[in-house]
Every structure is written in structure tokens, then in C-alpha cells.
N, C-alpha and C positions, 0 to 999 in steps of 0.2 A: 520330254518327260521330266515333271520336277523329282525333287529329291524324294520325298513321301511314293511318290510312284515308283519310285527304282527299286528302294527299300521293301515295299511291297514286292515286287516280283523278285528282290533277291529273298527272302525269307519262303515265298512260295517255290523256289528252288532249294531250296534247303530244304521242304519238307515233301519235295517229289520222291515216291516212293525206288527208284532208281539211286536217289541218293546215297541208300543204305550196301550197295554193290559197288559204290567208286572205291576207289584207293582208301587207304588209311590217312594217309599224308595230306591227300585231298581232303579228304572230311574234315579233318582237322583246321585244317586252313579256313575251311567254306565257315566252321561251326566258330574260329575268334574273329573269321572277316566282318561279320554285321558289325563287332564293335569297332573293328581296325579301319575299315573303308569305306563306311556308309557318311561320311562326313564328305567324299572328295568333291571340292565346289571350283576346279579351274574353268575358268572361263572358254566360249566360246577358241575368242584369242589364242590363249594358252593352248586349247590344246591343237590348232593350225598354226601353231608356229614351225618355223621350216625344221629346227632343231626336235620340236618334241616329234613331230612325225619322222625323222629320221630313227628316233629311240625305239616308238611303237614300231616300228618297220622291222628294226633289228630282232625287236624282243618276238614278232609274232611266231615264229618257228619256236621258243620255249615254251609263249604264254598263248597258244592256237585264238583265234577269234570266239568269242561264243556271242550268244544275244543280248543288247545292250543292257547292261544292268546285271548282267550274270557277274557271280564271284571272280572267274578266269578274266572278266573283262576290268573288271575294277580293280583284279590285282595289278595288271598289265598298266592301268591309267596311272597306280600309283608308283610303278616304278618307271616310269615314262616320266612324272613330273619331279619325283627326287634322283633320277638319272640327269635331266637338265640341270638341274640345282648342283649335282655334286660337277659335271662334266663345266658347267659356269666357274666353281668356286674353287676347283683345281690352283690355273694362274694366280690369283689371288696371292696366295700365299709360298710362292715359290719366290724369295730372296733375287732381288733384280742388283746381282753384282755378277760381272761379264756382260760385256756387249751383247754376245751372240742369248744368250739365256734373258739377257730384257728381253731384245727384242721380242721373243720368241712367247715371251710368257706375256707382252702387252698385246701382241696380235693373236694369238690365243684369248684372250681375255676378249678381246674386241670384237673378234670373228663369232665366238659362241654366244656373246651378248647380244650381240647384231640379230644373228639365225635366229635367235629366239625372239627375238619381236618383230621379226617378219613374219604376217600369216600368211599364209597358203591358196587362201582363197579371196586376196585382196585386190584392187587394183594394181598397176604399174607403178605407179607414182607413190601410192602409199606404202609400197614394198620397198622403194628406194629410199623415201624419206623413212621410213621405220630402220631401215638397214643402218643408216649413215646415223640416228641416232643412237641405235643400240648398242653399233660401233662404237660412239665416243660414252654411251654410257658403260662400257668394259673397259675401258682404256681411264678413265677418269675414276671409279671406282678402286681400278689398281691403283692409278696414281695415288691415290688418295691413303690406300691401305698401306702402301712404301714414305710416304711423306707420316703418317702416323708412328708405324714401324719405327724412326727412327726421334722418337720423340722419350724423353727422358722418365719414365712411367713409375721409377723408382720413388718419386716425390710423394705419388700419393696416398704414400706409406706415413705424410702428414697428417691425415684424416687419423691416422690409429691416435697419432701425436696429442692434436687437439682432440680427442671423445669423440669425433664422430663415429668411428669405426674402432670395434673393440679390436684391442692392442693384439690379441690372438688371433686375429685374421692378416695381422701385416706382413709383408715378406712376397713371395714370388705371386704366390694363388691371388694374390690383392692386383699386386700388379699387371697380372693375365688378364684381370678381369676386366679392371680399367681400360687396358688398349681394345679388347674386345667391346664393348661400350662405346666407347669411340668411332669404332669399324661399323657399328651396328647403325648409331646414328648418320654417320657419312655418308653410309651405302645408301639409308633409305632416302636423304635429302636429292643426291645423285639418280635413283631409281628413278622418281617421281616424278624430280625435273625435267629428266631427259625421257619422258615417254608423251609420245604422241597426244592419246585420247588425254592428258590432263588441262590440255589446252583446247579443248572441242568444249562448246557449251552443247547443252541438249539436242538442240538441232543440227549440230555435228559440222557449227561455223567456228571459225578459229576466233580463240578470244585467249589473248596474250596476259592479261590481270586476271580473268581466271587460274588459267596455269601458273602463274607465283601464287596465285593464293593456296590452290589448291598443292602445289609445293612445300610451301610452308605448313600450312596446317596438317596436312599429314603426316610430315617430318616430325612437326614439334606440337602434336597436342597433345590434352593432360594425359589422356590414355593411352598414348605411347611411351609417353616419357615415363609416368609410372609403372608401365610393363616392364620400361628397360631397368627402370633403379629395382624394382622386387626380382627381376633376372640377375641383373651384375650383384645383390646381395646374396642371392640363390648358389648362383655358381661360386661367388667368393668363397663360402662355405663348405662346394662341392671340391673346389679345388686343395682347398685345406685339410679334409678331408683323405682324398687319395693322397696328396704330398705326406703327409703322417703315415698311411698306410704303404706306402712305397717306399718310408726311408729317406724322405729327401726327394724322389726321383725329379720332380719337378726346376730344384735350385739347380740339380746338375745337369741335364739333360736336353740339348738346342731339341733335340725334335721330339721331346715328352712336351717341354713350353710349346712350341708351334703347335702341334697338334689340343692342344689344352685350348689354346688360344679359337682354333678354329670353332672347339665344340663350343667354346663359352658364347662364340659370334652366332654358332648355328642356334643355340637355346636362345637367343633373348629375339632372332629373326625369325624363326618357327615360333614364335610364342606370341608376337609382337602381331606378326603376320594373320593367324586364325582370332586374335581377339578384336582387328581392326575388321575381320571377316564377320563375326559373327555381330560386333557394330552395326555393320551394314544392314543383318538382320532385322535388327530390332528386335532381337528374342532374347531372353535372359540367360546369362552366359554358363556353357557347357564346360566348366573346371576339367574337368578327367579329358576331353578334346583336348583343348588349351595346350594342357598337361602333356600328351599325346605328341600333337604336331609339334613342341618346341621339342622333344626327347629325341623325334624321327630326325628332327632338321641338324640337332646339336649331333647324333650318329654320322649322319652323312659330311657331312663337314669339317668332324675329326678325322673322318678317312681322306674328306680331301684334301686337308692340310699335311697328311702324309708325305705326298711327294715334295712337299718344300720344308717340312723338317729334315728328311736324309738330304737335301741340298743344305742345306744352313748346317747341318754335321758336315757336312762335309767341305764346308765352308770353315768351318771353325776349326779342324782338323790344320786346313790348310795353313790357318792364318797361328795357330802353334806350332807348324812346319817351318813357318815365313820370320818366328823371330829365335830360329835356331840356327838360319841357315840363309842366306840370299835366292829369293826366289826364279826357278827357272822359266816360266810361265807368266802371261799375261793374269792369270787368272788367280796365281798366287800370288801376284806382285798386287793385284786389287785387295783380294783377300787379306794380306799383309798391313794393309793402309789403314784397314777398319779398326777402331781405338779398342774395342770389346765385346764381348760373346753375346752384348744383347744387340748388338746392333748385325752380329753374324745369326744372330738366331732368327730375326728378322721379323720374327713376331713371339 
């Protein structure tokens, strides 16, 4: 059923006359879903991947089964696919100081990148070769966001220097924004690489200069890149923004920045994401969507930068513990070693 047909029977379920006897809460829901869920286009794939069907499984005891294309059913597909997205983007941003906590957050990373591009309904061999890629595309995606992490992002506080960037945006919100910009591009060049179908020409034969090309070009063309520069100026702004209206919160706070840092990556990947989507269309571009999907994406990925803000507090805690006092702990003696709070804040 395409999308115009969904749409049609969820609207003719909105005006079945039973409708006016559900819940309030329901109504409610069914009467802003045409705007909220009538857009959702995961693929095939996506939604037999081993991970998301584990999510739909969890959720059906909340969100019961209805008929395909009902509101219950669309809600359910959309927290099935921003359930995967936040359960993926956890690891991420969990601070890899301690042995036991990398490991722990790059096989986490690995494992749920893996599940999610294994489908369900696939051969043997393309389950194994999707696994083992999916694997290293979590494992190389963290790498990537730890090796950025640790990168000097103070500097591009240069731009205010030279005009590019007015002087009133310089300071932490600039800098957030930049390493998220960074994470956004990395991730996607890593994504693209390391998935399967990018290396299938039509006939679904391997073709190896397909896949770099198709790599490259969706990594770096003009409409992404200029997604991401009108995003990282967006959120610059957004971030300057609340740091004025918090007081500061941002300069002082490891897990106000991590989590800042998260939503900045989720906005310019949900944004980046429905406009290469709607490309594919060839239909002229639905702003208020756009709008839409980078707000959902930049939401869920402040929460998942959560649990690696209270570790990088808690990191940073330690490592003002570590030059008061000789550390008792393996974990304070690493903590101790790290030169400053942005390298303990980890993003």
C-alpha cells in the first residue's frame, strides 16, 4: 500500500463514526497524527531489521495491533524506529575512560548496529555479512565520535575572529556545534560505507566503485553539506540561546554540554536524513517535515546523550577528587590523567 493509500484509510478512520466514543487522549492523538505520522517512509529493511522487530514486539502490549495504516499502527512504527535510533545512539556518547566501560559501550555500539541491519527475512549469508558489517559500522562510528571528542574545538571560536561567525555566537554553544557537525559528517560517511545494498548495482551484483561512489556522494554532496552548514548555524544560535537563558548552564555543566551536543548531532541527522528522503522523491520539499523529523531526532538523542553526560560528571567529579588527593582506584587514577573538563566531558 503506498503512502496516498495509507493516508486515505487513516483519515477514513478518523471519520468513522465510533471514532467520537474513543478515549479523549486517543482522539487527540488520532486528530495531530495525520500531521505527525503520515510522512513515515522506513523501508522494507528497516522495518525486519532484527532490532526494530524486537522494539515492535516489546511495544505491542502498549501500542495493541490495529489494521495496517491505522493511527495505533503508525504510532507504534514510529516509536519502533526512534526507539532504534535512541537504543543505537546511547553508546555513542558515553566517555570511553575505563577499560571495563569502553569495552562495554563499543560492544553495545556494535551489537545494536549489527541487529539493526540484519533483516529478518533475509538469507543466511546476508544476515551474517549484514551483522559483521553493522558490527564494525558501531564500533567505527564510536571510534570515530571518541577520536573527534578529543579534538581541540575551542579554535573555532577563530571564525568569530576573522567575520565569519558573528562574535556573539563564540564561546561553548559554537563549540558544541562544531564537534556535532563533525559527528554528523563522520557518522554518515561510516553509515553508507559500511552498509551492504550501497555496493549492489540494480541487479543486486556486487560492484565495489559503485559503493565508494555511492559513499562519497552521499556523504559529501551539495545537499547535505548545506543541510548540515544551515543546521550547525541553526543550533549555534539555538545553543546561545538557552546558555543566556540558563545563566551560563552550558560553560559550567559536563552533562548540560554532552547532552547539547547530542541534540545538535540529532538536528542536523534528522534533518539531513528526511531531505536526502524527500530527494529521492523528486517532489518539492515539505519544510514543516524537514522541520519535523530533525526536532524528533534532535529530542531523542538529547536523552540519549543522557547517560554519558552523568558519566563525564562523573568523571569530572573524580578527576577534581584525583588533584586533591592520590587516587584509590584504577578509574580515578585514569580520570586524574585527563588534562581538562572538555576532554572529561567527552563531548
Amino acid at each position: 500500500m503506498d503512502e496516498h493509500s495509507q493516508h486515505g484509510t487513516y483519515v477514513q478512520h478518523l471519520l468513522h463514526p465510533c471514532a467520537a466514543h474513543a478515549p479523549r487522549w486517543r482522539y487527540t492523538i488520532e486528530g495531530v497524527g495525520d500531521r505527525l505520522f503520515r510522512s513515515l517512509t522506513l523501508s522494507s529493511g528497516e522495518k525486519n531489521s532484527l532490532l526494530r522487530t524486537g522494539i515492535h514486539d516489546a511495544l505491542e502490549t502498549s501500542l495493541p495491533d490495529e489494521k495496517s495504516g491505522g493511527p495505533g499502527s503508525r504510532l507504534r512504527e514510529e516509536f519502533v524506529r526512534y526507539g532504534a535510533d535512541f537504543v543505537k545512539a546511547v553508546p555513542l556518547f558515553v566517555p570511553s575512560i575505563g577499560k571495563k566501560v569502553t569495552a562495554l559501550s563499543y560492544g553495545a555500539s556494535a551489537l545494536f548496529h549489527g541487529l539493526d541491519q540484519v533483516k529478518s527475512n533475509d538469507t543466511l549469508e546476508n544476515q551474517v555479512t549484514d551483522f559483521a558489517l553493522g558490527a564494525a559500522k558501531g564500533a567505527a562510528i564510536k571510534g570515530s565520535f571518541d577520536a573527534l571528542a578529543r579534538v581541540d574545538f575551542t579554535r573555532v571560536n577563530k571564525l568569530a575572529e576573522w567575520g565569519v561567525a558573528p562574535s556573539a555566537l563564540s564561546g561553548k554553544p559554537l563549540e558544541l556545534s562544531a564537534k556535532a557537525f563533525s559527528f554528523g559528517i563522520s557518522s554518515r560517511f561510516i553509515d553508507t560505507g559500511l552498509t551492504r545494498e550501497s555496493y549492489l548495482d540494480q541487479n543486486g551484483q556486487l560492484d565495489i566503485g559503485r559503493g565508494v561512489s555511492n559513499t562519497f556522494s552521499q556523504s559529501f554532496n551539495r545537499s547535505a553539506l548545506t543541510t548540515d552548514l544551515i543546521v550547525f548555524g541553526g543550533a549555534t544560535v539555538a545553543l546561545k540561546g538557552v546558555n543566556i537563558a540558563t545563566r551560563g548552564l552550558l560553560d559550567r555543566s559536563v552533562l548540560a554540554q554532552t547532552m547539547a551536543t547530542g541534540g545538535s548531532f540529532g538536528l542536523g541527522a534528522g534533518t539531513v536524513s528526511e531531505v536526502q528522503r524527500q530527494n529521492a522523491l523528486n517532489a518539492p520539499y515539505d519544510f514543516k517535515e524537514i522541520a519535523l523529523r530533525g526536532l524528533l531526532d534532535a529530542g531523542v538523542n538529547t536523552l540519549a546523550a543522557g547517560p554519558g553526560g552523568l558519566r563525564a560528571r562523573q568523571l569530572s567529579r573524580m578527576s577534581d577528587l584525583a588533584t586533591s588527593k592520590q587516587p584509590q582506584t584504577e578509574l580515578q587514577s585514569e580520570a586524574g590523567r585527563m588534562p581538562n573538563t572538555i576532554n572529561l566531558a567527552h563531548f
